[in-house]
C-alpha positions in Angstrom: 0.0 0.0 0.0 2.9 2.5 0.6 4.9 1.4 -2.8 1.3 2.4 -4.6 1.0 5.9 -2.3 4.5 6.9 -3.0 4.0 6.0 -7.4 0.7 8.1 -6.8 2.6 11.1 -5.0 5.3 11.0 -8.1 3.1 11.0 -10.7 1.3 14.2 -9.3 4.3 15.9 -8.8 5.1 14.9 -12.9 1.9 16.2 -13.8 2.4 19.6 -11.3 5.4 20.3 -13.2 4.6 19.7 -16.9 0.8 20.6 -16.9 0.4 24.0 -14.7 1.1 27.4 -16.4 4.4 29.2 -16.3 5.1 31.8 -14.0 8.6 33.0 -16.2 7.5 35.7 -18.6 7.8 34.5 -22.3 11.1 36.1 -23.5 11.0 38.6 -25.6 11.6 37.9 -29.3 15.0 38.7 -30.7 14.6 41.5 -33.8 17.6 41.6 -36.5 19.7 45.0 -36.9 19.0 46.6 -40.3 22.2 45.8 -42.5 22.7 49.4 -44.1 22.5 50.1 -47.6 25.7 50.5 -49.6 27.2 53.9 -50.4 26.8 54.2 -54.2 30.5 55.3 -55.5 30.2 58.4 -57.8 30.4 57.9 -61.3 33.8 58.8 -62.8 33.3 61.1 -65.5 34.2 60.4 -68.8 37.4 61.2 -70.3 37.5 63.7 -73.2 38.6 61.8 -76.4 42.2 62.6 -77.0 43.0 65.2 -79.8 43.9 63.4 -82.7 47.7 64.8 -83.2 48.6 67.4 -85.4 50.0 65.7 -88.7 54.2 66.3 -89.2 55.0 68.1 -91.8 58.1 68.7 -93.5 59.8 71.5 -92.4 61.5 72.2 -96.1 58.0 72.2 -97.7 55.6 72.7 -95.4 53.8 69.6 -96.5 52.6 66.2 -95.0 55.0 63.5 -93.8 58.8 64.5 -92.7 61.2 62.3 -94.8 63.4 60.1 -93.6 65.9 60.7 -96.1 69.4 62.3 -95.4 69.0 65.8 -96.1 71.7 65.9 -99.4 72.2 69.3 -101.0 73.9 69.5 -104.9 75.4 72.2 -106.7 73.8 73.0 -110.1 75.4 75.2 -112.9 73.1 78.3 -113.8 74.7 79.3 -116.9 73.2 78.7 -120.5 76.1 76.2 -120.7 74.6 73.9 -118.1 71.1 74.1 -119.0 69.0 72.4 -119.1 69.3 71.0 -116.0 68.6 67.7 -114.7 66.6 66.4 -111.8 66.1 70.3 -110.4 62.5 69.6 -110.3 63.1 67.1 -107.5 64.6 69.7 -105.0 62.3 71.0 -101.7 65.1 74.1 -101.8 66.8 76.1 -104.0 69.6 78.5 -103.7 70.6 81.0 -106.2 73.6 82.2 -105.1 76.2 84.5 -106.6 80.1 83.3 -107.7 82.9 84.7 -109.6 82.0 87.2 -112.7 78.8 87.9 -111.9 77.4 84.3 -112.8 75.4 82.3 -110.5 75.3 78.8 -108.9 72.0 76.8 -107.8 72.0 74.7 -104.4 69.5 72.2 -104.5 68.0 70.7 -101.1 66.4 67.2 -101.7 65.2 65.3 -98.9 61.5 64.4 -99.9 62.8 63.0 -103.2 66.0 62.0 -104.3 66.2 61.0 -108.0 68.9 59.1 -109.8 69.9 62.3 -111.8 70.9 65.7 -110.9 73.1 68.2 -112.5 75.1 69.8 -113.9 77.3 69.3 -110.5 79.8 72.3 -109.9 82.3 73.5 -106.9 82.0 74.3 -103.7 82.5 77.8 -102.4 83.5 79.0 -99.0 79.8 80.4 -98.2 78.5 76.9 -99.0 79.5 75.6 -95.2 77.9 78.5 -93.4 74.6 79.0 -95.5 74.2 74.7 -95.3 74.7 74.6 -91.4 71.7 75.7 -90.4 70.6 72.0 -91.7 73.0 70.5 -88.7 74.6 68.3 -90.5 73.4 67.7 -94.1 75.5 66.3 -96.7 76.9 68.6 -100.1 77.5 67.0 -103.7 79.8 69.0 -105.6 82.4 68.2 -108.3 85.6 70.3 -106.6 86.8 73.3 -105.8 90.0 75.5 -105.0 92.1 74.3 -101.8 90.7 77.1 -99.5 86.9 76.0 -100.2 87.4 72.5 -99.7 89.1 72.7 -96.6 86.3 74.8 -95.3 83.8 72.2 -95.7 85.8 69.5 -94.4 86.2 71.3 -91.3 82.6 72.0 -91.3 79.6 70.4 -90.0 78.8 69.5 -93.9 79.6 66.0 -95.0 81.5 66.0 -98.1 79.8 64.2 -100.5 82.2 65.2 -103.5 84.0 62.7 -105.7 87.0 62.2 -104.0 85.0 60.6 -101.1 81.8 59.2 -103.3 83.1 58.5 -106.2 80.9 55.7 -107.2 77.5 58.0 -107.2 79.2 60.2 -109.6 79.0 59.9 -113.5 79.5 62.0 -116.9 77.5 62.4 -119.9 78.6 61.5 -122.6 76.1 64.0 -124.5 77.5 66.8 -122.8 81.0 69.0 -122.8 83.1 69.2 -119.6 82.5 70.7 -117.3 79.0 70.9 -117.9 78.5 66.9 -117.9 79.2 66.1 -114.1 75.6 64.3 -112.7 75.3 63.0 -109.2 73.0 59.7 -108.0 71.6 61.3 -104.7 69.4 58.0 -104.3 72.4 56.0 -104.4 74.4 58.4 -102.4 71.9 58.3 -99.5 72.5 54.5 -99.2 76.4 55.6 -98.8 75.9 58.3 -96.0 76.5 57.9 -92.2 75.5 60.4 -89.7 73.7 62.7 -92.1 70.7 64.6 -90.8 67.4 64.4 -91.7 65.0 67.5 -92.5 65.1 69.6 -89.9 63.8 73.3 -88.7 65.5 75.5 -90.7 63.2 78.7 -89.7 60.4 78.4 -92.7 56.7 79.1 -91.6 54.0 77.7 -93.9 50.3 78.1 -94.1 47.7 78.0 -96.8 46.3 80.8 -95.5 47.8 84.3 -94.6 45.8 87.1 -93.4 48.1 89.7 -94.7 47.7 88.7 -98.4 44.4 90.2 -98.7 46.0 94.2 -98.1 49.6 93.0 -100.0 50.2 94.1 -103.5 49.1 91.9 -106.4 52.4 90.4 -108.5 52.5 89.2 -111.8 56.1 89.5 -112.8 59.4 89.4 -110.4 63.1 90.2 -111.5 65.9 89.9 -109.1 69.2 90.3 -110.2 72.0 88.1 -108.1 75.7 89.4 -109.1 75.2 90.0 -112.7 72.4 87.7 -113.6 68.7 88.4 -113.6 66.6 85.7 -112.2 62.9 86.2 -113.9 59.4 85.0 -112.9 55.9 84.6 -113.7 52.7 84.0 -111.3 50.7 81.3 -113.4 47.1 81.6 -111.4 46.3 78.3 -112.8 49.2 76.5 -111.1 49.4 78.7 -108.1 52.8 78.9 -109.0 55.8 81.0 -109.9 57.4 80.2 -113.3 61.0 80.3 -114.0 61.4 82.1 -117.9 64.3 82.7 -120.4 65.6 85.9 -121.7 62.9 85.3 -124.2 60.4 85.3 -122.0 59.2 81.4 -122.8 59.5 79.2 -119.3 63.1 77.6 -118.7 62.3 73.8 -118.4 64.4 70.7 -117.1 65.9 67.7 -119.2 62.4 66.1 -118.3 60.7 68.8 -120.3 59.2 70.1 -116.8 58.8 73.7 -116.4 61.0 75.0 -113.2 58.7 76.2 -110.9 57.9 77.3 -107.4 54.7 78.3 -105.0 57.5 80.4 -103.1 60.1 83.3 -103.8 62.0 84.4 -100.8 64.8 88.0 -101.1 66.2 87.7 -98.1 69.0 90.5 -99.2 72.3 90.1 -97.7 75.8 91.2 -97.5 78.2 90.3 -100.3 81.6 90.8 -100.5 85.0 89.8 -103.0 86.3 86.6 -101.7 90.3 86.8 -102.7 90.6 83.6 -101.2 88.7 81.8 -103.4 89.8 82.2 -107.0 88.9 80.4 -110.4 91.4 79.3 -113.2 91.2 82.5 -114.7 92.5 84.6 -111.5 88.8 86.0 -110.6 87.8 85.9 -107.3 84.6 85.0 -106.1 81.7 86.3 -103.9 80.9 85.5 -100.2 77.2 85.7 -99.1 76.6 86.2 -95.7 73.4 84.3 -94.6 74.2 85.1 -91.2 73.1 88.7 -90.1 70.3 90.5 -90.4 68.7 92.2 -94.0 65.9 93.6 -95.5 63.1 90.6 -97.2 61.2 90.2 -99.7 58.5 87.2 -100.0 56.3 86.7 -103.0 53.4 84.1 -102.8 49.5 83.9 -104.4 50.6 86.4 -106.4 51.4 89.1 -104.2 54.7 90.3 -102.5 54.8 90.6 -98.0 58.0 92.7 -97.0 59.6 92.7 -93.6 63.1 91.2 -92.3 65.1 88.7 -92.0 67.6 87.4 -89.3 69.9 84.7 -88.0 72.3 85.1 -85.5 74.7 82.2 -86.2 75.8 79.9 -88.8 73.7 76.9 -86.8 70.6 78.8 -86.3 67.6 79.3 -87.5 66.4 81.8 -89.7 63.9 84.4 -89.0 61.7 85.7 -91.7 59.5 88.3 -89.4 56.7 91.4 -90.9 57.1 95.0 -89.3 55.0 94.1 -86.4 58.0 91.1 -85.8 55.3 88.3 -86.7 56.7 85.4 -89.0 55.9 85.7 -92.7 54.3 81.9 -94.0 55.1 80.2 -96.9 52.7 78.5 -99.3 53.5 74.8 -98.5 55.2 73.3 -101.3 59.1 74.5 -101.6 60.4 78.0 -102.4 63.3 79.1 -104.4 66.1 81.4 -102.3 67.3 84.3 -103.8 70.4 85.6 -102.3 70.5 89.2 -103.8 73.2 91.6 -102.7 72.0 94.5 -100.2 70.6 96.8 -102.7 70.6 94.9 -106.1 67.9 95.7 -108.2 64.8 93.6 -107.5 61.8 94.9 -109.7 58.1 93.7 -109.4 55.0 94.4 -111.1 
């Protein structure tokens, strides 16, 4: 009877403890923290589109592309004797410069195109070196020249490229008379050449367009008379071009049958003087043109003429062809012809 009371008495307890309600307060329920919202990152802003880059031009010309050709200058007989000449055409430069007697020599800067066939080919003269050096360090084809001359260049910054050191690009015509039959290979003669510069800025501005033209004088007809020989030209509107003519007045032409031609003329007049060390067979001395100083300039292009100044202050510097108000002058991309008239020579326009 007691085993039964005491399964009785645990069995109520069980049922006390599982079945009554719970004093405890329920706890409470357990709420999640907010998970915060990213911070957007600003939007970069776009990057202008890069400036397509200006195109490189050629400094000789003025037009698109800069060779990468040695820079390989030739001297050309100007007499009748020598014409006509060969491969001229080809040049981005020419020089008219003066020489003994009142006659005249061309140097012809090629570095765009180089053909197979330029001359006549004449001598050197001392004013070659210092007129040349503003090219740094370009190379000059010539057929020879007195002692004093030759020793100039070779102590120059110009490579001599005369026949005693490139023989092999050197040839003469056999329809020609000596001396007037000396031609030059400048394409083969670039192949030869070792530290010769390319083109470089030798001071030339050029523009299609130049504000000034519209006030400047119109030109038809130019004469400029270098030593003793008058250089004459024609504006042919059609070609945009200045035409090289005869003492007949008919256009002087190349071997090719191409007339000689240039967008440009540049005057830049200069100081000449008798050169006494410098002498031809016949005991006449020849003329030195200073290209370094300062003179006054004459630029013809689209038919009209611009005047102002030019300036360089050293034989490795540039030149500076500058208006009255000292802004440069531009060319009309393309080439130019040089004319290196005496300070005071007669220059006539019209």
């Amino acid at each position: 009877m007691r085993r039964v009371c005491l399964v009785l008495t645990a069995v109520a307890l069980l049922a006390g403890c599982s079945g009554g309600a719970s004093t405890q307060a329920p706890p409470s329920p357990t709420t999640a923290s907010p998970t915060p919202s990213p911070t957007p990152s600003p939007t970069p802003a776009p990057k202008p589109a890069p400036r397509p880059a200006a195109p490189a031009v050629n400094p000789l010309t003025g037009l698109k592309g800069v060779p990468r050709r040695p820079v390989i200058a030739v001297k050309i007989d100007d007499t009748a004797n020598g014409r006509p000449q060969l491969g001229l055409e080809y040049a981005d430069l020419v020089y008219v410069e003066q020489v003994e007697a009142g006659l005249t020599r061309l140097v012809a800067v090629f570095a765009s195109r180089q053909p197979s066939v330029v001359g006549p080919v004449r001598s050197v003269r001392n004013s070659d070196p210092e007129l040349l050096a503003a090219y740094g360090r370009p190379a000059l084809a010539y057929s020879g020249g007195a002692a004093a001359p030759v020793t100039r260049l070779r102590r120059s910054s110009v490579v001599d490229a005369g026949p005693q050191r490139q023989g092999g690009v050197y040839r003469r015509l056999g329809s020609r008379v000596a001396p007037y039959n000396l031609v030059v290979d400048p394409a083969a003669l670039a192949g030869r050449l070792h530290g010769v510069s390319g083109p470089r800025d030798i001071g030339l501005r050029w523009s299609h367009t130049d504000l000034r033209l519209a006030k400047a004088r119109k030109v038809g007809a130019v004469s400029v008379t270098v030593g003793k020989t008058r250089e004459d030209f024609r504006w042919d509107a059609r070609s945009r071009r200045w035409l090289l003519l005869n003492r007949d007045g008919t256009v002087r032409r190349t071997a090719s049958g191409r007339p000689i031609s240039t967008p440009n003329l540049v005057v830049p007049e200069s100081r000449a003087r008798i050169d006494p060390t410098d002498v031809d067979v016949l005991g006449t001395p020849s003329v030195y043109t200073s290209t370094v100083g300062t003179g006054r300039l004459l630029v013809f292009r689209d038919g009209r003429v611009l005047t102002g100044s030019w300036a360089r202050a050293r034989p490795a510097g540039r030149t500076s062809y500058l208006d009255a108000h000292r802004k440069p002058i531009t060319l009309d991309p393309g080439g130019a012809w040089v004319l290196l008239a005496a300070t005071g020579a007669p220059v006539s326009y019209r």
